[in-house]
C-alpha positions in Angstrom: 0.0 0.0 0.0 2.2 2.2 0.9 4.2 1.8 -2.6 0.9 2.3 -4.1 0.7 5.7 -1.9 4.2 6.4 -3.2 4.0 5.8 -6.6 1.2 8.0 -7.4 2.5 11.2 -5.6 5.8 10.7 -6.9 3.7 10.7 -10.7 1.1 13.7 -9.1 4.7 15.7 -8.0 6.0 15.0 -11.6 3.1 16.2 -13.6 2.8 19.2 -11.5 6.2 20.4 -12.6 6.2 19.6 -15.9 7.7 22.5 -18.2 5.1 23.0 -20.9 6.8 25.3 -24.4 4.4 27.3 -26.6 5.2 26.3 -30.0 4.7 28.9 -33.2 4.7 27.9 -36.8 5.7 31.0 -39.2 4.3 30.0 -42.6 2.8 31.8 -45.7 0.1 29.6 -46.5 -1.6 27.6 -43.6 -3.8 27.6 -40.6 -4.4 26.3 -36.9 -7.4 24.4 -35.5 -8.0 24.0 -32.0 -11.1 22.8 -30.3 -11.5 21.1 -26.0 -8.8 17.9 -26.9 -6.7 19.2 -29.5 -4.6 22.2 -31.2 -3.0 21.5 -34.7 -1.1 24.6 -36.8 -0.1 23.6 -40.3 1.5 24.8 -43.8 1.4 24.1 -46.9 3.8 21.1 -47.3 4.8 20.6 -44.0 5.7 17.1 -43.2 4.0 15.5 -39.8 5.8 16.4 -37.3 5.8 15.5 -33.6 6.9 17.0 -30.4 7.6 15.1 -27.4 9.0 16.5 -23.8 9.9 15.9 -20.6 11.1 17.7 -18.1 14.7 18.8 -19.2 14.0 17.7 -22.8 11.9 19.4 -25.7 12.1 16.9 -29.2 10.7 18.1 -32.3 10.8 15.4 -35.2 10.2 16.4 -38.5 11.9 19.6 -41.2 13.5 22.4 -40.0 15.2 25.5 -41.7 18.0 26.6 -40.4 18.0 30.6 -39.3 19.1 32.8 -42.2 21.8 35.1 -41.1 23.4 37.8 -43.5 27.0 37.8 -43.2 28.3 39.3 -46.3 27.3 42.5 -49.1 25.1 41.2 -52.1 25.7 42.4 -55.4 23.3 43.9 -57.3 22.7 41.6 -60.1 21.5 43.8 -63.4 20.5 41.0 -65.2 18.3 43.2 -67.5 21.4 44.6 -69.0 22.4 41.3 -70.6 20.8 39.1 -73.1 21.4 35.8 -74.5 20.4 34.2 -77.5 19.7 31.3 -78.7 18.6 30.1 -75.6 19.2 27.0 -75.1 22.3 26.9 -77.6 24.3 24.5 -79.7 26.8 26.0 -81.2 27.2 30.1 -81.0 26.2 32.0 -78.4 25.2 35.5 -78.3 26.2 38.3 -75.4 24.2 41.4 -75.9 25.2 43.9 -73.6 24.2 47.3 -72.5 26.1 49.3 -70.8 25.7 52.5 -68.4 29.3 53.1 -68.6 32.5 53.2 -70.4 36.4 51.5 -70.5 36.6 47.3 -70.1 34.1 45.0 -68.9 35.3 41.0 -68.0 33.3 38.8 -69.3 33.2 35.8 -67.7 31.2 32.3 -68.4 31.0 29.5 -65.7 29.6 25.8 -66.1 27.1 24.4 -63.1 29.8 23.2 -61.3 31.5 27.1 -60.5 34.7 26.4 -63.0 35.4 29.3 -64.9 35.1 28.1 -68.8 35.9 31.1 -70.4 37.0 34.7 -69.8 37.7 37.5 -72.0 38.3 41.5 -71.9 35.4 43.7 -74.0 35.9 47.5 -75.0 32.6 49.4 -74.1 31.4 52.7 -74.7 29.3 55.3 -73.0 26.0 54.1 -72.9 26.3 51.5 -75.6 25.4 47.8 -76.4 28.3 45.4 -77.3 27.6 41.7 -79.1 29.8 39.4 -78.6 29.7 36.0 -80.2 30.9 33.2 -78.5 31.7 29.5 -79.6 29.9 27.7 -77.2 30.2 24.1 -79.2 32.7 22.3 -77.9 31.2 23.2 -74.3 29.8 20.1 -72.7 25.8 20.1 -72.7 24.0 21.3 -69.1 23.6 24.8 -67.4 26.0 27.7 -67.4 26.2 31.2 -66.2 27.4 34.3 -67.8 28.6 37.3 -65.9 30.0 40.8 -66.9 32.0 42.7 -64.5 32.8 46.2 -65.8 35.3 49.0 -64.5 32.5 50.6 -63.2 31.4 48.4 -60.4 28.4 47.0 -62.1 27.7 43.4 -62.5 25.1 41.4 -65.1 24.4 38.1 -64.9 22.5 35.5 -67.0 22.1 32.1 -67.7 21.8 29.3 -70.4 21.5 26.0 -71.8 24.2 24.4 -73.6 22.4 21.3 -75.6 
């Protein structure tokens, strides 16, 4: 008996200072239902997760995304500045490039994998558009990216497909 005694205040004494955490789901397209039993929140392709705790413990099983912290300066891509055609290409590749600016420019072409597959020095005027024509047929077929730096500061980017 008096295990029995013991055994249920030492379970009353446990569940009376149990740690309870309010938990918040951030999403853009979702909602929450709650009614006496229950309270579910949910998004748009959220796996099932479930939470379990104790006292010391709080476990959360399912996706998480990591907190995005800015640790550098972004470029300002002007992406509108740079056209490509054909698009996807097989064997010569157009650059069509305006520039706000003047002197050199570097262009620069990289395959998926961030190796640098060509790079070459342009002349540009003030305020002008430059073609150049590259041969893109002995590059291997997938997804590359093309990327002007000028004297000025300003950089263009663009992609295409190399069949």
């Amino acid at each position: 008996m008096k295990k029995l005694l013991f055994t249920i205040f030492l379970g009353a004494t446990t569940l009376g200072n149990a740690q309870t955490a309010d938990l918040y789901l951030i999403g853009s397209l979702g909602g929450e239902f709650s009614n006496a039993s229950i309270d579910v929140n949910f998004s748009a392709g959220e796996a099932v997760i479930q939470t379990m705790s104790d006292a010391n413990v709080i476990v959360t099983q399912g996706f998480h995304q990591p907190t995005s912290e800015l640790n550098s300066i972004f470029e300002i891509s002007k992406a509108d500045e740079l056209k490509l055609y054909p698009n996807p290409v097989q064997s010569e590749l157009n650059i069509e490039y305006n520039s706000n600016g003047g002197g050199e420019a570097t262009v620069q072409i990289f395959d998926a994998f961030g190796r640098l597959v060509l790079s070459d020095q342009i002349n540009v005027g003030n305020n002008s558009e430059v073609t150049l024509k590259v041969d893109a047929y002995s590059f291997e077929p997938g997804q590359y990216q093309v990327v002007i730096l000028s004297d000025t500061g300003e950089t263009a980017r663009s992609k295409f497909i190399k069949l």
